[in-house]
TIKOL-595521 format. One record per residue: residue in three letters; x, y, z of N, C-alpha, C in turn. Coordinates in steps of 0.001 Angstrom, whole numbers, padded with zeros to 6 digits, always signed. Example, Ala and Ser with C-alpha at 12.3 -4.5 7.8 and 13.67 -1.06 7.14 Angstrom:
ala+013190-005690+007800+012300-004500+007800+013200-003300+007800 ser+012850-002250+007080+013670-001060+007140+012900+000030+007870 
***
This chain:
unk-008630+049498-037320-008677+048046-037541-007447+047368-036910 unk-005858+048156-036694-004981+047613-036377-004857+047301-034976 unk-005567+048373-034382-006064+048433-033364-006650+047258-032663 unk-008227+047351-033239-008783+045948-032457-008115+044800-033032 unk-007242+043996-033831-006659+042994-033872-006019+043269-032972 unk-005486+043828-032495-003958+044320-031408-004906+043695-029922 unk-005684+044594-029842-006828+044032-028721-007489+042791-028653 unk-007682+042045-029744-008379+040899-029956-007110+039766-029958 unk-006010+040218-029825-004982+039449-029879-004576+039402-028181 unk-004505+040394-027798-004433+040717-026544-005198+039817-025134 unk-006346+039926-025962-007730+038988-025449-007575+037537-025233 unk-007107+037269-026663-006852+035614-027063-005717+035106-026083 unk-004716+036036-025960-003160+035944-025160-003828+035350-023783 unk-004508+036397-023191-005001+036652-021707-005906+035253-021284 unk-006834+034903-022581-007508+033960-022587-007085+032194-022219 unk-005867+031932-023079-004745+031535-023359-003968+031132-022113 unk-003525+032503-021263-003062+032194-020454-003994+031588-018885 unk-005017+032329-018827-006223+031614-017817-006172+030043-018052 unk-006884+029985-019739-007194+028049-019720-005957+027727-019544 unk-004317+027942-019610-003424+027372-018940-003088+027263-017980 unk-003083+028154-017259-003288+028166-015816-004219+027086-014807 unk-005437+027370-015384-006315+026275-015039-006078+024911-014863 unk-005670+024672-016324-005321+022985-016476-003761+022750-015803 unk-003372+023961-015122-002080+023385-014681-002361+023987-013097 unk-003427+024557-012802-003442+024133-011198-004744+023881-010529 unk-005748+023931-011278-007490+023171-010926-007149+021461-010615 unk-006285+020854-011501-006696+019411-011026-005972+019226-009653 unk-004977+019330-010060-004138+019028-008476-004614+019718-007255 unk-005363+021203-007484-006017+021705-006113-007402+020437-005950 unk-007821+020242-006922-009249+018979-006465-008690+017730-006145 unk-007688+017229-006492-007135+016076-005721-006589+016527-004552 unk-005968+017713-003827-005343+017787-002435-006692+018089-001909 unk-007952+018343-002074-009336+018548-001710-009585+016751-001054 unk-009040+015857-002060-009912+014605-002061-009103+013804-001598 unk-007776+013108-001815-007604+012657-001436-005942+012786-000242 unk-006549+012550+000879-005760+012922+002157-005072+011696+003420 unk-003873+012540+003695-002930+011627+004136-003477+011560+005752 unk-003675+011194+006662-003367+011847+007845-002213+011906+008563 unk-001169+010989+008577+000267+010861+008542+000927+010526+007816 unk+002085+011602+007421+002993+011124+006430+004790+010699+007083 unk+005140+009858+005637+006359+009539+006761+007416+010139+007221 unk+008187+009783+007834+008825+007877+007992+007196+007698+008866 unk+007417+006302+008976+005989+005701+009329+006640+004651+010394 unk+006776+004847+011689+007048+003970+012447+005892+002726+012262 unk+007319+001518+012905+006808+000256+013541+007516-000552+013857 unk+007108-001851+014651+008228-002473+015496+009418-003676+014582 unk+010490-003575+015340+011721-004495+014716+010918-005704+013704 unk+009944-006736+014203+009965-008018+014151+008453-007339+012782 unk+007671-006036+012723+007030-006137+011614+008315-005961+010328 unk+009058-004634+010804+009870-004418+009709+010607-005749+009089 unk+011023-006575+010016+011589-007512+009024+010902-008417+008365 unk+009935-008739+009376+008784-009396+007958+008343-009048+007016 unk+007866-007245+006781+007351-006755+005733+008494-006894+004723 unk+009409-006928+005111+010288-006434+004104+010842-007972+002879 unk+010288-008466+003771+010171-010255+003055+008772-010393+002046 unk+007886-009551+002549+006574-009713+001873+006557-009965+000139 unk+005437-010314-000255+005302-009979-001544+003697-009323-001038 unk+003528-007526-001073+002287-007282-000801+001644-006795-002511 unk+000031-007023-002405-001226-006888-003241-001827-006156-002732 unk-002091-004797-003592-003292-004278-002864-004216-003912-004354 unk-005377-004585-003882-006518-004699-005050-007214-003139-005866 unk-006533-002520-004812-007605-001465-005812-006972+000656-004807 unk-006844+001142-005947-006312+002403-005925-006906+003014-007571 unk-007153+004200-006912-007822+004980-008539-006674+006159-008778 unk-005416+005673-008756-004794+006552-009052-004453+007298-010668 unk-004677+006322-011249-004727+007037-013235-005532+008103-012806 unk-006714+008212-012376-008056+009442-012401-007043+010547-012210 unk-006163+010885-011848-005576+012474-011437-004407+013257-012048 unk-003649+011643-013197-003209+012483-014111-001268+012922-014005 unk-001136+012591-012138+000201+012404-011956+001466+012168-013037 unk+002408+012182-012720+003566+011142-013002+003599+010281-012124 unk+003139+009146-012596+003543+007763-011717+004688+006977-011460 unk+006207+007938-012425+007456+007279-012235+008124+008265-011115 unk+007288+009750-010944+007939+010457-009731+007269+010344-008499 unk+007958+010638-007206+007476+011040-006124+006566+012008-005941 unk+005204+011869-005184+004524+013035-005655+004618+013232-004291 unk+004013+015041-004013+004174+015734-002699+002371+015394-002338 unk+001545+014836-003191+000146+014583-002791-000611+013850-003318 unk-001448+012750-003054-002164+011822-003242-001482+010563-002683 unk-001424+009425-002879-001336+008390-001947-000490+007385-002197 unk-000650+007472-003818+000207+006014-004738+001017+006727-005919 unk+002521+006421-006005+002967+006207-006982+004117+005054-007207 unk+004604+005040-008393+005651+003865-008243+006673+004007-007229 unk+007806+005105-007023+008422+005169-006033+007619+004914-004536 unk+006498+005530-004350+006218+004988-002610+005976+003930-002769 unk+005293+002823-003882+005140+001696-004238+006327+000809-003515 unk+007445+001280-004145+008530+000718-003717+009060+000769-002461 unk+008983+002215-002086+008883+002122-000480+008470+001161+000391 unk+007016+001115+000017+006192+000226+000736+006348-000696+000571 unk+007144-001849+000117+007443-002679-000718+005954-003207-001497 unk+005809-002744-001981+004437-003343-002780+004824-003768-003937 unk+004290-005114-004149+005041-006116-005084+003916-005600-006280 unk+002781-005752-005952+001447-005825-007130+000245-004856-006454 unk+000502-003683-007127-000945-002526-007391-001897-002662-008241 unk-003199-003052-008563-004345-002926-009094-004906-001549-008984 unk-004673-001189-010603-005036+000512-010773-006302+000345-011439 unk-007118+000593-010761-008756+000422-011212-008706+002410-011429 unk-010118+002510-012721-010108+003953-013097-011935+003840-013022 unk-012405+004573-012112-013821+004879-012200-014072+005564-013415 unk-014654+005687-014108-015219+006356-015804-016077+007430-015824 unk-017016+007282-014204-018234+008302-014129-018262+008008-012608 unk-018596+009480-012089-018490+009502-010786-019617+011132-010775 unk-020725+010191-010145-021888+011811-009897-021605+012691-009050 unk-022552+013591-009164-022135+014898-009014-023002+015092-007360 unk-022483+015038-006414-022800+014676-004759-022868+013368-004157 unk-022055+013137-004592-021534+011503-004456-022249+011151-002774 unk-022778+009852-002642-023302+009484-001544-023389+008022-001146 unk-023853+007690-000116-023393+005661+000094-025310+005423+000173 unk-026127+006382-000690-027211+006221+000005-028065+005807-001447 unk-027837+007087-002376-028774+006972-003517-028481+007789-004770 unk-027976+007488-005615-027315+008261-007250-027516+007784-008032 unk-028040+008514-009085-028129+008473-010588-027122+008699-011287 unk-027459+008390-012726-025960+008384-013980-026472+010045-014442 unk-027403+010533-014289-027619+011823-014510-026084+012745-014489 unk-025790+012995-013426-024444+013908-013767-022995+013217-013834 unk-022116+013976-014227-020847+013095-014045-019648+014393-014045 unk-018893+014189-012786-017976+014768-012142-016834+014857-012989 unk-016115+013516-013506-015171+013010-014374-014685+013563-015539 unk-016046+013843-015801-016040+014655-017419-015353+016136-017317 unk-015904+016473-015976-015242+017533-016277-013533+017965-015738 unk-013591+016854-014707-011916+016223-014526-011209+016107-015678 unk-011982+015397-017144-010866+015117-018118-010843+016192-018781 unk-011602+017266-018900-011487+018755-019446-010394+019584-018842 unk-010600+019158-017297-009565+019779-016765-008120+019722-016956 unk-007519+018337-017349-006443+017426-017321-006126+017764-019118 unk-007213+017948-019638-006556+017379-021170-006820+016147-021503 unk-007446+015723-020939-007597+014070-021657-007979+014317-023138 unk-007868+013790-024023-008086+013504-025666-009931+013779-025692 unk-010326+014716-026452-011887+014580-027372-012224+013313-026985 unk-011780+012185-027664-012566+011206-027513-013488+011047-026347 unk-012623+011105-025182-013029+010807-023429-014069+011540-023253 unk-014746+012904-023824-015455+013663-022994-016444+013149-023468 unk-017068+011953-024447-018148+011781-023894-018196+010023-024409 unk-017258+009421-023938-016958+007513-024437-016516+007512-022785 unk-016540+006659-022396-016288+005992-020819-015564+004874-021296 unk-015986+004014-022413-014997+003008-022975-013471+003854-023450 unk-013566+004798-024211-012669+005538-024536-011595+006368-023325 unk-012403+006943-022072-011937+006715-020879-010534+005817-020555 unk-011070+004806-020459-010790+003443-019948-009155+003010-021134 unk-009674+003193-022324-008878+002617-023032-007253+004136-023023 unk-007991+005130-023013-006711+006343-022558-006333+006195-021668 unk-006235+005848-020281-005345+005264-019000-004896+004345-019072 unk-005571+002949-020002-004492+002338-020376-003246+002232-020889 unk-003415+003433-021760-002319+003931-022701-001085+004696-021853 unk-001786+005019-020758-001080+005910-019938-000028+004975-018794 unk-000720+004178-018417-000139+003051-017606+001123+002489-017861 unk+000738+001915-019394+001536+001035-020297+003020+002290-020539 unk+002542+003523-020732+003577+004452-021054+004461+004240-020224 unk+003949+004722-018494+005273+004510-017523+005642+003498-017423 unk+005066+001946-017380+006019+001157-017801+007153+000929-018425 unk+007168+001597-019766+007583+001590-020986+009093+002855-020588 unk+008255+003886-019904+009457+004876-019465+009865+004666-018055 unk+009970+003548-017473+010402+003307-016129+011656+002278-016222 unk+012280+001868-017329+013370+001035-017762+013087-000164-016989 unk+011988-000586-016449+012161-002196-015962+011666-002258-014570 unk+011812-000555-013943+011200-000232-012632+010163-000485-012203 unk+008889-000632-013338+007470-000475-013071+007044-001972-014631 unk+006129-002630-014140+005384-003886-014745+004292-004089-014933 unk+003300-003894-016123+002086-003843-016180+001661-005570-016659 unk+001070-006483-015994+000377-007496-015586-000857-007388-016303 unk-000430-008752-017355-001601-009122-018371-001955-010392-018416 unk-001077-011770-017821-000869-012453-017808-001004-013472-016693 unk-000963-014935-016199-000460-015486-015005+000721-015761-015276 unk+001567-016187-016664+002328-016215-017073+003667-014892-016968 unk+002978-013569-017169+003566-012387-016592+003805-012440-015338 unk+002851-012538-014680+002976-012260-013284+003893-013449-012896 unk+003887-014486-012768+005324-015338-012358+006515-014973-012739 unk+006375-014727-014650+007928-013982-014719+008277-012807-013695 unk+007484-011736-013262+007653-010628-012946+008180-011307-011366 unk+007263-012191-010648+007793-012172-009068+009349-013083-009405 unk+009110-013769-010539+010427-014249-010314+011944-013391-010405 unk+011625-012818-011342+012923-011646-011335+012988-010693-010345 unk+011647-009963-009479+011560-009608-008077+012456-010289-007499 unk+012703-011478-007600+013640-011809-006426+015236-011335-006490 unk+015375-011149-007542+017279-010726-007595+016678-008754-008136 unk+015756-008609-007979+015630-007179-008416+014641-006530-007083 unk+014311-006375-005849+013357-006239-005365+012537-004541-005720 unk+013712-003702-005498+012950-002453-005694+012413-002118-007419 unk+010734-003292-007219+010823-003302-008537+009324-003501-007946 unk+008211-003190-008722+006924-002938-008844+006133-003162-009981 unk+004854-003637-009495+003934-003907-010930+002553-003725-010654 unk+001770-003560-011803+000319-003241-012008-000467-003675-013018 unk-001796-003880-012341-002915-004575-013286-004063-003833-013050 unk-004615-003459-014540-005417-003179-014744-006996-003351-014375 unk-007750-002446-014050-009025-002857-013455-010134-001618-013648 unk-011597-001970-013496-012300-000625-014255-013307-001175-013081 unk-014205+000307-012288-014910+000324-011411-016039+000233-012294 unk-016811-000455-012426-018279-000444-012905-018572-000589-014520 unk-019149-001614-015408-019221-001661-016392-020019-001029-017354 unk-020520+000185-016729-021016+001317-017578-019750+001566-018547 unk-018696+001101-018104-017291+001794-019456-017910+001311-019943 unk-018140+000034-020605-018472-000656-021933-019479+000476-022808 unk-019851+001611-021973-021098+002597-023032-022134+001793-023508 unk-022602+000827-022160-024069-000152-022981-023295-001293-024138 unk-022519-001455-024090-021875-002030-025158-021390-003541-025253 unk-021389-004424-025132-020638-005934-024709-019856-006079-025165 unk-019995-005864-026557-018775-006056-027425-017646-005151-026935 unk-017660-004223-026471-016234-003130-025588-015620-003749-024743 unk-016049-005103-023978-015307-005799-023265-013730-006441-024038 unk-014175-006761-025636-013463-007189-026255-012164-006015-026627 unk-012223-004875-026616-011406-003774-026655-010529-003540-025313 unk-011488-003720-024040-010968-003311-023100-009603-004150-022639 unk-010360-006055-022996-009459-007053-022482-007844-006759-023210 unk-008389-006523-025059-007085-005823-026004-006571-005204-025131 unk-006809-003898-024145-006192-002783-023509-005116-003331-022634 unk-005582-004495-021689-004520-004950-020495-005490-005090-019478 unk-007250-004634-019931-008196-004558-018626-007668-005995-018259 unk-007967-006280-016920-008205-007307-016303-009024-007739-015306 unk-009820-006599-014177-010578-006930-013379-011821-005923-013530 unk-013181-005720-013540-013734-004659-013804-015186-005569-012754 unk-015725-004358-012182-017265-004341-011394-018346-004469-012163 unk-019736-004777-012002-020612-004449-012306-020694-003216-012345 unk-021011-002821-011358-021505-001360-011091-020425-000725-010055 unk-020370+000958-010015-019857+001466-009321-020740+002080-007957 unk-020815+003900-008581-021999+004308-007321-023709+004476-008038 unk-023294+004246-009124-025502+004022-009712-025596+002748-010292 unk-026992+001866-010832-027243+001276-011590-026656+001304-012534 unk-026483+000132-013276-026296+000284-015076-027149-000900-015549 unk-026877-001177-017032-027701-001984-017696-026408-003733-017576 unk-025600-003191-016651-025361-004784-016329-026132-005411-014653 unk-025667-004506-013645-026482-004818-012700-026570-003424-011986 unk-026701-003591-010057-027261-002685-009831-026027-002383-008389 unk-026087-000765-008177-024663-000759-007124-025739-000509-005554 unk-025213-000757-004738-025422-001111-003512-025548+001164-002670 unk-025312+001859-004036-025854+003310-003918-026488+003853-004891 unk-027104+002797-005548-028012+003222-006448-028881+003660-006240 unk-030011+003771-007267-031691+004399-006464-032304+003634-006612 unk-032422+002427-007590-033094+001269-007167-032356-000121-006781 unk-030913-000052-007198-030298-001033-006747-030406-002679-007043 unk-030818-002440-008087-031457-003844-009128-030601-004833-009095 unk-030627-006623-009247-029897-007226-009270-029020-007236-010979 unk-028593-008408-011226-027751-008479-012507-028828-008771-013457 unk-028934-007869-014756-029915-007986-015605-029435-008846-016629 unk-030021-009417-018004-029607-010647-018980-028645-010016-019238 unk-028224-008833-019418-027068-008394-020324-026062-008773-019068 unk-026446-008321-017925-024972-008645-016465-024668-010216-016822 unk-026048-011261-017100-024984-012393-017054-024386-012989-018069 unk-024869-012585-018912-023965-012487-020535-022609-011878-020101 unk-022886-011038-019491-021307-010409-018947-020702-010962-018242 unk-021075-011574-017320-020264-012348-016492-019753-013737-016744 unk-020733-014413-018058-019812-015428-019312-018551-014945-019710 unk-018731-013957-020489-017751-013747-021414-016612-013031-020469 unk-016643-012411-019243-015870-012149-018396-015029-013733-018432 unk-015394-014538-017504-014946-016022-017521-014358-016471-018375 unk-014930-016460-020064-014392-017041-021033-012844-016359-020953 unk-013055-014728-021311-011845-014117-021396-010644-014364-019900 unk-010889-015026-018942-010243-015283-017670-010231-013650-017027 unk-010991-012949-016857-011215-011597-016260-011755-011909-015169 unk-011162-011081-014205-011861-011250-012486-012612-010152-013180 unk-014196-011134-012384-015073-010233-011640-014883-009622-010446 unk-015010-008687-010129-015179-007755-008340-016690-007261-008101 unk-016751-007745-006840-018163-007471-007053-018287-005601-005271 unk-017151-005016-005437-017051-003949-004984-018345-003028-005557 unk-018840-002747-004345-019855-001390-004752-021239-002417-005282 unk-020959-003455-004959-022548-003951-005792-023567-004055-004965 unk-025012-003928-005309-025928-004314-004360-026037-005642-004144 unk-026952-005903-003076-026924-006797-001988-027483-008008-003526 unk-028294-007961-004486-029216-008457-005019-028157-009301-006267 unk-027036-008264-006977-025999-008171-007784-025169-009439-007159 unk-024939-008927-005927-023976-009514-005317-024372-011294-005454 unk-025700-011139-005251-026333-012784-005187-026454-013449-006624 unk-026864-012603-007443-027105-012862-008437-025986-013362-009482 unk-024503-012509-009362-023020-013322-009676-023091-014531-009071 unk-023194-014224-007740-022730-016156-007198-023357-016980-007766 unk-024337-016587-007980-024982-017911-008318-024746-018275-009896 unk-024642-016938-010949-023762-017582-011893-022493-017987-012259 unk-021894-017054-011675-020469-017433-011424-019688-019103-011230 unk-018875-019326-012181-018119-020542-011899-016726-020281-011819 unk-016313-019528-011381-014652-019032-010825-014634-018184-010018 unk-013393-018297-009458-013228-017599-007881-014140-015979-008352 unk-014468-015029-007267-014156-013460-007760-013708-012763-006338 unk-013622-011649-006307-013365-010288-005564-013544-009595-005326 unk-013777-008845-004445-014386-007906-003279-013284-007107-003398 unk-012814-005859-004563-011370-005092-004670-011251-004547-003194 unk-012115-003507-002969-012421-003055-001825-012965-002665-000673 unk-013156-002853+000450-014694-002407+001133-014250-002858+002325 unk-015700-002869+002821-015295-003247+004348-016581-004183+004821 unk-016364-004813+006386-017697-005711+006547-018534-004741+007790 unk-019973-005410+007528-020629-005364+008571-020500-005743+009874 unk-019676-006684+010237-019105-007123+011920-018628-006090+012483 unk-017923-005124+011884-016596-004351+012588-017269-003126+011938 unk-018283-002660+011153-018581-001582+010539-019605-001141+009948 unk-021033-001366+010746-022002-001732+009759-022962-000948+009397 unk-022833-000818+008064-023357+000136+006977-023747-000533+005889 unk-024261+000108+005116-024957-000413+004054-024040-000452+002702 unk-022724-000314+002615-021454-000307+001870-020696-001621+002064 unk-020877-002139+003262-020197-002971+003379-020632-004476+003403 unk-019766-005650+003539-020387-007152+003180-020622-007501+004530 unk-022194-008303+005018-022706-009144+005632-021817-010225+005426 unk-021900-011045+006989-021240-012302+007283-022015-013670+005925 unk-023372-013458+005831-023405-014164+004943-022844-014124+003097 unk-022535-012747+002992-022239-012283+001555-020856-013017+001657 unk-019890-012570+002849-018487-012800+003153-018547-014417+003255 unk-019621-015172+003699-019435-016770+003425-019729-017343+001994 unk-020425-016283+001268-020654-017226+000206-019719-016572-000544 unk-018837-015609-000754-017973-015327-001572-016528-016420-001602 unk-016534-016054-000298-015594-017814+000174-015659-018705+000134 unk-016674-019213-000348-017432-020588-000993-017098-020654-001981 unk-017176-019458-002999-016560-019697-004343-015294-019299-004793 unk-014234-019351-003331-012542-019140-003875-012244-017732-004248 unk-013131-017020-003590-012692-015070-003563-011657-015058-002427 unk-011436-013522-002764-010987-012899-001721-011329-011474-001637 unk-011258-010986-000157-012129-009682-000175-011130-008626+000705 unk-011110-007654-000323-010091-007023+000242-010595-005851+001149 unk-009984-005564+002153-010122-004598+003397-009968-003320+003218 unk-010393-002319+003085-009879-000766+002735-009312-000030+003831 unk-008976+001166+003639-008475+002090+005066-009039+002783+005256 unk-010213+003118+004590-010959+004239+005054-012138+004374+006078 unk-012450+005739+006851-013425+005498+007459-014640+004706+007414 unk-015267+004737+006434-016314+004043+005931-016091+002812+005988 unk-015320+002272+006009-014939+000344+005679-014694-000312+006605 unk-013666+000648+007854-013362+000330+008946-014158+000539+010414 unk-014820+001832+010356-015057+002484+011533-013602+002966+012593 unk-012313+003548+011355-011204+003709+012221-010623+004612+011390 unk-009493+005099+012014-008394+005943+011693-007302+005776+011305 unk-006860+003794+011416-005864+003532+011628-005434+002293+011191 unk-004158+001782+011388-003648+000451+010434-004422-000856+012169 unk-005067-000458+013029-005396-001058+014022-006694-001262+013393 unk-007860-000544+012989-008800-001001+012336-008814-001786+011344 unk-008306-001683+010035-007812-002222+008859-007982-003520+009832 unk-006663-003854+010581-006490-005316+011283-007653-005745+012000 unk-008930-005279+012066-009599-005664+013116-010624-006239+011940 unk-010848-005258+011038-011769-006155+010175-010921-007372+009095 unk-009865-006757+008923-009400-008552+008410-009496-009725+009454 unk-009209-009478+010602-009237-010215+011897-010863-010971+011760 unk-011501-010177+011589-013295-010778+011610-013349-011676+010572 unk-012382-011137+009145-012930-012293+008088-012114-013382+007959 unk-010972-013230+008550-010312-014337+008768-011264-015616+010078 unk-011472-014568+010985-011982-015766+012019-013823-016361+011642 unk-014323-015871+010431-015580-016022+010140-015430-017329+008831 unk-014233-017167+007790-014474-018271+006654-012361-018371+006137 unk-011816-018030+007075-010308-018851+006866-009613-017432+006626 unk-008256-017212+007080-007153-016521+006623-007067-016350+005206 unk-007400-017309+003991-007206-017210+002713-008000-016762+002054 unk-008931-016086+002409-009963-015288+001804-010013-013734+001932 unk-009135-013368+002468-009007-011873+002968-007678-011170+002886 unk-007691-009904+001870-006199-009311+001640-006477-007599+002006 unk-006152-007254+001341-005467-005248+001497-006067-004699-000056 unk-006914-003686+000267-007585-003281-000840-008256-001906-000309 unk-007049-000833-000439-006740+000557+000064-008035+001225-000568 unk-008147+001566-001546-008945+002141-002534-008286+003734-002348 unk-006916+003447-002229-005769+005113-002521-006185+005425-003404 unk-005781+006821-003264-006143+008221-004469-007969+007945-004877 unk-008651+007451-004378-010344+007308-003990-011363+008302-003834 unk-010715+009598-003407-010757+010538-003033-011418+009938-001323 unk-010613+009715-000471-010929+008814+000571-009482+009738+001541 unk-009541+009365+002762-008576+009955+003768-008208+008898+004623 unk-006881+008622+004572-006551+007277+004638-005252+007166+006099 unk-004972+006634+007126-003884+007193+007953-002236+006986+007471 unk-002226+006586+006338-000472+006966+005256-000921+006847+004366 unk+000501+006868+003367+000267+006397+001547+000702+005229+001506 unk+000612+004976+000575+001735+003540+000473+002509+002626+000876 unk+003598+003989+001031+004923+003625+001429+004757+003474+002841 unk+003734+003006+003839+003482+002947+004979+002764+001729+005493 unk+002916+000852+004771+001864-000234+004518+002708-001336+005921 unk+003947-000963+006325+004581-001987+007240+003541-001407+008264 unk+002730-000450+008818+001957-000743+009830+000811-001235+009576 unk+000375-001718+008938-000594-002922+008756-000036-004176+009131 unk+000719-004366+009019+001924-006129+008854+002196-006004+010753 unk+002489-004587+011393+002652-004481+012453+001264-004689+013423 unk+000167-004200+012823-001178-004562+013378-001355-005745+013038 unk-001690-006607+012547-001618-007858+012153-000926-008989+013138 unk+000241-008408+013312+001009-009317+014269+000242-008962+015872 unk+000133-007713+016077-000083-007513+017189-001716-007835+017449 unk-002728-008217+016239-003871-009182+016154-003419-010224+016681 unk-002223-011037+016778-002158-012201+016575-001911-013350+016131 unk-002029-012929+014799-001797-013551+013071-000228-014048+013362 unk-000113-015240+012711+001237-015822+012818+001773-014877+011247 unk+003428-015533+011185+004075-014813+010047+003282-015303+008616 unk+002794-016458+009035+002324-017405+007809+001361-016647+007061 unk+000388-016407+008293-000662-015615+007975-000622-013878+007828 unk-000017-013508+008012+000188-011872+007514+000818-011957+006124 unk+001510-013151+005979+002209-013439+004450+001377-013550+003490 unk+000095-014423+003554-000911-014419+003219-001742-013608+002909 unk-002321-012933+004054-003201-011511+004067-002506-010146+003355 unk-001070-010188+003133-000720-008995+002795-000416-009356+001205 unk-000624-010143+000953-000601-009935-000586-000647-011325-001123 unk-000084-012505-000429-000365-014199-001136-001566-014462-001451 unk-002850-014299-000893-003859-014605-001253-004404-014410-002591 unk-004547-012784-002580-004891-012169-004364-003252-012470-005305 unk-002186-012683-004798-001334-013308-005935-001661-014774-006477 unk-002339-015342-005593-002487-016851-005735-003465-017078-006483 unk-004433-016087-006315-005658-015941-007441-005681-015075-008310 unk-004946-014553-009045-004473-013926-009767-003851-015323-010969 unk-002509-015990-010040-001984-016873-010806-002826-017820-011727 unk-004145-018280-010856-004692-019198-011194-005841-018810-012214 unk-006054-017338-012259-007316-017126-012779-007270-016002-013727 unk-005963-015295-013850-005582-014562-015437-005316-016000-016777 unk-005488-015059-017442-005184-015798-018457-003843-016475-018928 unk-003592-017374-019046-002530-018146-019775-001680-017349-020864 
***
């Protein structure tokens, strides 16, 4: 008998040590799988970008970096965003959007809520019981996580709940620059778990910007890789009230063509396009038509540009510039910003801290200083100011 306890102890040890092992090197091998640098720095570019960037106040709408679990107050050796390259890059304001459910052969063509990838990401990581099977609960644990490095970054890092925040925050930016901040955002309103009333929890959390849909349908509207791709159903525009009431940007990233129409037309405040790319410079079925891109600008959006293949048809901070270049010359300079979709599991040509060659493509588009000031982050600060809550 002393025996097999000795062995059964032995077992448990061995056991023990595997699931530790696991959870301390499975996630980080599936993020160096997903998301990829193609150059890392120093990150050349010319005299006259560097000194402009370095004047910037840049926005970039959308990065899924909570999903992987990092330290966001250290330098990491992989993935794309943290507070230090933040600072590098001078990036004034990051929007950390957290997808909740992400299927299992992810595609730009056709997916169901049938499987989910995530779940077993938060098994991997440790996320809390709750998460493995709440998407609201999800949502509300990265908040917690966010708010933490804030909290342990002594003043370094700023989580944005406010328009009122966000002015204090750029204002002390100015005698503090290597200083950074973030707002909350959720890819697709399946978090809510079917729920409306979870909006009211989430807004509690610090949410501030959240999608209809991500890559399937839900019971608010329908995503633009769904399998049927439905417009916004009664419950989407009930949602998109009480979005408004609460001063929450809508983004209408990842939505179908039908969704997409179906907000505008209820919609009575600006919204946002976190990330993507257009049809002029890239055309796929992911990205916004010249008419989607005019009527979003009709109603005081802005639509942010991504780096990835898919958005651009490029490799490089020269693409990025070519499709802001299109939406600027199609409905005004003030409708169009920087909306990476880092740590995405996406392959991007830098991290962060590399963002002065965008400001360098830009110029070499053409774009006066006024306007790269604009495009690199004034636009979504300006609507931000006007359209968080008081």
């Amino acid at each position: 008998m002393i025996k097999l306890r000795r062995a059964l102890g032995v077992i448990a040890l061995l056991l023990l040590i595997l699931v530790g092992g696991f959870l301390l090197v499975a996630p980080a091998a599936v993020e160096k799988s997903q998301n990829h640098v193609l150059h890392g720095p120093p990150y050349a570019a010319s005299a006259p970008a560097k000194a402009l960037h370095a004047k910037l106040l840049v926005a970039d709408m959308h990065a899924d970096t909570l999903l992987w679990g990092r330290n966001l107050l250290a330098r990491g050796t992989r993935g794309q965003v943290d507070i230090p390259r933040l600072i590098a890059g001078n990036v004034a304001l990051q929007v950390f959007s957290l997808p909740t459910k992400s299927p299992r052969g992810l595609n730009y063509q056709s997916n169901d809520d049938t499987t989910d990838d995530i779940t077993l990401l938060a098994m991997a990581q440790g996320w809390p019981l709750r998460t493995w099977d709440s998407l609201t609960e999800r949502a509300l644990y990265q908040a917690q996580r966010l708010n933490a490095a804030a909290e342990a970054s002594e003043g370094t890092f700023t989580v944005i709940r406010t328009s009122g925040e966000l002015k204090a925050y750029l204002e002390r930016r100015k005698s503090e620059p290597q200083t950074t901040a973030g707002l909350l955002s959720i890819e697709g309103a399946h978090a809510l778990d079917g729920n409306l009333d979870n909006l009211d929890r989430l807004y509690d959390a610090g949410y501030r910007m959240i999608s209809p849909a991500h890559f399937f349908d839900n019971f608010i509207g329908g995503s633009t890789a769904g399998v049927h791709k439905i417009g916004l159903t009664d419950a989407g525009r009930e949602w998109v009230r009480r979005m408004e009431a609460k001063h929450m940007v809508v983004d209408l990233a990842h939505s179908s063509a039908q969704t997409i129409d179906d907000v505008l037309a209820v919609a009575t405040r600006p919204i946002v396009v976190s990330h993507g790319g257009v049809k002029g410079t890239c055309n796929n079925n992911r990205n916004l038509s010249d008419e989607q891109i005019k009527a979003i600008a009709t109603k005081g959006g802005v639509i942010g540009i991504g780096y990835w293949e898919t958005a651009t048809c490029g490799h490089d901070a020269r693409a990025v510039a070519r499709a802001i270049h299109y939406v600027a010359n199609l409905v005004g300079v003030e409708h169009v910003g920087l909306g990476s979709d880092f740590d995405g599991a996406v392959t991007t040509p830098f991290d962060t801290s590399g963002l002065v060659q965008i400001t360098d493509a830009l110029l070499q588009q053409g774009f006066s200083d006024d306007d790269v000031t604009k495009i690199m982050g004034g636009n979504v600060i300006r609507l931000l100011e006007a359209e968080l809550p008081e």
